[in-house]
C-alpha positions as CSV (number, residue, x, y, z in Angstrom):
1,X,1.9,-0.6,-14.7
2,X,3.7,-3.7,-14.1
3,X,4.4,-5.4,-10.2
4,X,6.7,-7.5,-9.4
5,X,9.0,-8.5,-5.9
6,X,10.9,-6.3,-5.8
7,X,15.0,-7.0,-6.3
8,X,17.7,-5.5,-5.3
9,X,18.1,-3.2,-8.1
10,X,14.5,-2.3,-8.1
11,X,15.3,-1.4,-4.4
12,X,18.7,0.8,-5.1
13,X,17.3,2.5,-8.4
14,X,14.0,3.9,-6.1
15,X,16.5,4.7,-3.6
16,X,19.2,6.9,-6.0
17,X,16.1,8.6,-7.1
18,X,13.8,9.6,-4.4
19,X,11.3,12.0,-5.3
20,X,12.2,15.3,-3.2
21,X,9.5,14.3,-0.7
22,X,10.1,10.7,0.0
23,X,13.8,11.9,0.1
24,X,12.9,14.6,3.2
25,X,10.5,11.9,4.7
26,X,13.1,8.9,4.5
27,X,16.7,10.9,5.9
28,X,14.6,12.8,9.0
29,X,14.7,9.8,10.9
30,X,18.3,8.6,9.6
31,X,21.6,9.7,11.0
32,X,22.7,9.7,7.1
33,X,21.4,11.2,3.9
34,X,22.6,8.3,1.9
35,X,20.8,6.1,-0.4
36,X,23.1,3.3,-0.8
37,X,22.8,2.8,3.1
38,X,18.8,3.4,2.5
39,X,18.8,0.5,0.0
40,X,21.3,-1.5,2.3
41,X,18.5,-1.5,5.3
42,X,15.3,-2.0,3.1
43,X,17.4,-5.2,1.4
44,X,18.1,-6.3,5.1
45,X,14.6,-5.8,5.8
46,X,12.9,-7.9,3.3
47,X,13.5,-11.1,5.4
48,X,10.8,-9.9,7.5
49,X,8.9,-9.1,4.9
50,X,5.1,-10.3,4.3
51,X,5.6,-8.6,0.8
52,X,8.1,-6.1,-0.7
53,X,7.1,-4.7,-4.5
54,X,8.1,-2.5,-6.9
55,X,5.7,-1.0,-8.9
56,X,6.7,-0.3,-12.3
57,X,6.4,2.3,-15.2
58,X,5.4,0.0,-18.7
59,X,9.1,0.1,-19.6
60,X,9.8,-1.8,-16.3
61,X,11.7,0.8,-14.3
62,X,10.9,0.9,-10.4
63,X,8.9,4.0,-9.4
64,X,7.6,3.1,-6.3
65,X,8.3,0.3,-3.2
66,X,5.7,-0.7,-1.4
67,X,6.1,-3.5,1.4
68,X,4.4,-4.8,4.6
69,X,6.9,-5.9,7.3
70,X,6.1,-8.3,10.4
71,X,7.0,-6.5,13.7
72,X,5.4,-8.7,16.1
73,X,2.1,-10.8,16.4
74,X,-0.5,-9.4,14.0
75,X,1.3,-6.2,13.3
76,X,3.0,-5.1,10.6
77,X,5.4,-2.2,9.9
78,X,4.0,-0.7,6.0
79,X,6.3,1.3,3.7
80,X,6.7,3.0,0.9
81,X,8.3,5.2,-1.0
82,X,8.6,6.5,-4.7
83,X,11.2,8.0,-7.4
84,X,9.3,11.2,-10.0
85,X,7.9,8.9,-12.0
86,X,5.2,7.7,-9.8
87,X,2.9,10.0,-11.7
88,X,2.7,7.6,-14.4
89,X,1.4,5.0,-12.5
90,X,-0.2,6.9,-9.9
91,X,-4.3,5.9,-10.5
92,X,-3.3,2.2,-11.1
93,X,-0.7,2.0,-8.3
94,X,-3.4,2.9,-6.3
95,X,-6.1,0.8,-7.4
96,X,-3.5,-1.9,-6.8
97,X,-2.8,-0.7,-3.4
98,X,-6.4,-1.3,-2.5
99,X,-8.2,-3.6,-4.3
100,X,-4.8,-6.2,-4.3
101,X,-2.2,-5.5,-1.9
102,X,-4.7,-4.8,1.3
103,X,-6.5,-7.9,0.5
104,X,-4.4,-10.0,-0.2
105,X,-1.0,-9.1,1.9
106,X,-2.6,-7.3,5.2
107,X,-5.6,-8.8,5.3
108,X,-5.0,-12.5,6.0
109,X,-1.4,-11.4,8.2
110,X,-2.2,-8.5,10.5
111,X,-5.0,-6.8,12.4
112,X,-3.0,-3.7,12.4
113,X,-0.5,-2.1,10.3
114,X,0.9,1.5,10.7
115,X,3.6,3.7,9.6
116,X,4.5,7.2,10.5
117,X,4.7,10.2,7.5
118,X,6.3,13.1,7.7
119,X,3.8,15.7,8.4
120,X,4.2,17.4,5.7
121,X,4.4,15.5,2.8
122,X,0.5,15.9,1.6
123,X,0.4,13.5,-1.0
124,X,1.2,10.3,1.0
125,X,-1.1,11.2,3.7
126,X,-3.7,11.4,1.3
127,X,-2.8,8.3,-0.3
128,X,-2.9,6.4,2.9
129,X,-6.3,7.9,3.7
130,X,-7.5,6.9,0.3
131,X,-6.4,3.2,1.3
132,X,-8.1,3.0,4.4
133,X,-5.6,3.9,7.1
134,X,-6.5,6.7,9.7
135,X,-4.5,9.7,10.9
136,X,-3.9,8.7,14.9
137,X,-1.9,11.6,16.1
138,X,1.5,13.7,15.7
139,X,4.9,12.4,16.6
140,X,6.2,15.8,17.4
141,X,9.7,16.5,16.3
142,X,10.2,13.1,15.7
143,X,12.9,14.2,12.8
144,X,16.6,14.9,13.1
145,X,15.6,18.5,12.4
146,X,13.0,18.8,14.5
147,X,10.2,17.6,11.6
148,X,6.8,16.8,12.8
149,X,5.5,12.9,11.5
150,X,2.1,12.0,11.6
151,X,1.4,8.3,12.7
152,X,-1.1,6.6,10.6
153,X,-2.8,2.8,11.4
154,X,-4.7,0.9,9.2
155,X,-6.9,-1.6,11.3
156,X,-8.3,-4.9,9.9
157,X,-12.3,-4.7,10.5
């Protein structure tokens, strides 16, 4: 697996080719299913950013974008999402998650970051468990189409 910041195409490559998943997860709570307007709005984001990265296959192509993202005093907004190919980093992009990007990007920034995952997508609310964040209750149709998110925190000890 290979890191890096991530660029702009890093950012537009994960975007065109959201795993089906991310995809539901990332257009409930848009007013478009578009992934060039996606990209546009994580690019605008990464000047609040405490860290934005791609995490790469070995032959260097984006799979996954993972960033923290100041929204006020000690708290930070954390996303991520991923393209198919996350499986092939999937162990390591997690070890990375937690032993490197925890400690070294949330915990000397925040007390608290948090995120909010659509309820049904069981692999990144497993993921986030695995990291350390907890589970703190159900936005209720939070989605354009009435999809249920779960909002998860993860809270510096």
């Amino acid at each position: 697996m290979i890191f890096r910041d991530a660029t702009e195409a890093d950012v537009r490559h994960v975007c065109r080719h959201l795993r089906a998943e991310d995809a539901a997860e990332q257009f409930a709570v848009r007013f478009d299913d578009d992934p060039e307007a996606l990209a546009d709005d994580l690019l605008r984001m990464q000047a609040l950013a405490i860290k934005h990265l791609a995490l790469c296959t070995d032959d260097g192509e984006a799979a996954v974008l993972v960033g923290a993202f100041i929204k006020g005093p000690g708290l930070a907004g954390f996303h991520m999402c991923s393209t198919p190919r996350i499986g092939e980093i999937g162990r390591e992009g997690h070890r990375f998650g937690k032993r490197r990007f925890i400690p070294a990007v949330l915990v000397p920034n925040v007390t608290r970051a948090e995120t909010r995952i659509l309820a049904s997508h069981s692999h990144a609310r497993r993921w986030v468990r695995a990291c350390g964040f907890r589970e703190e209750g159900i936005s209720a149709r939070l989605g354009k189409n009435g999809e249920d998110f779960v909002q998860v925190a993860w809270l510096r000890d």
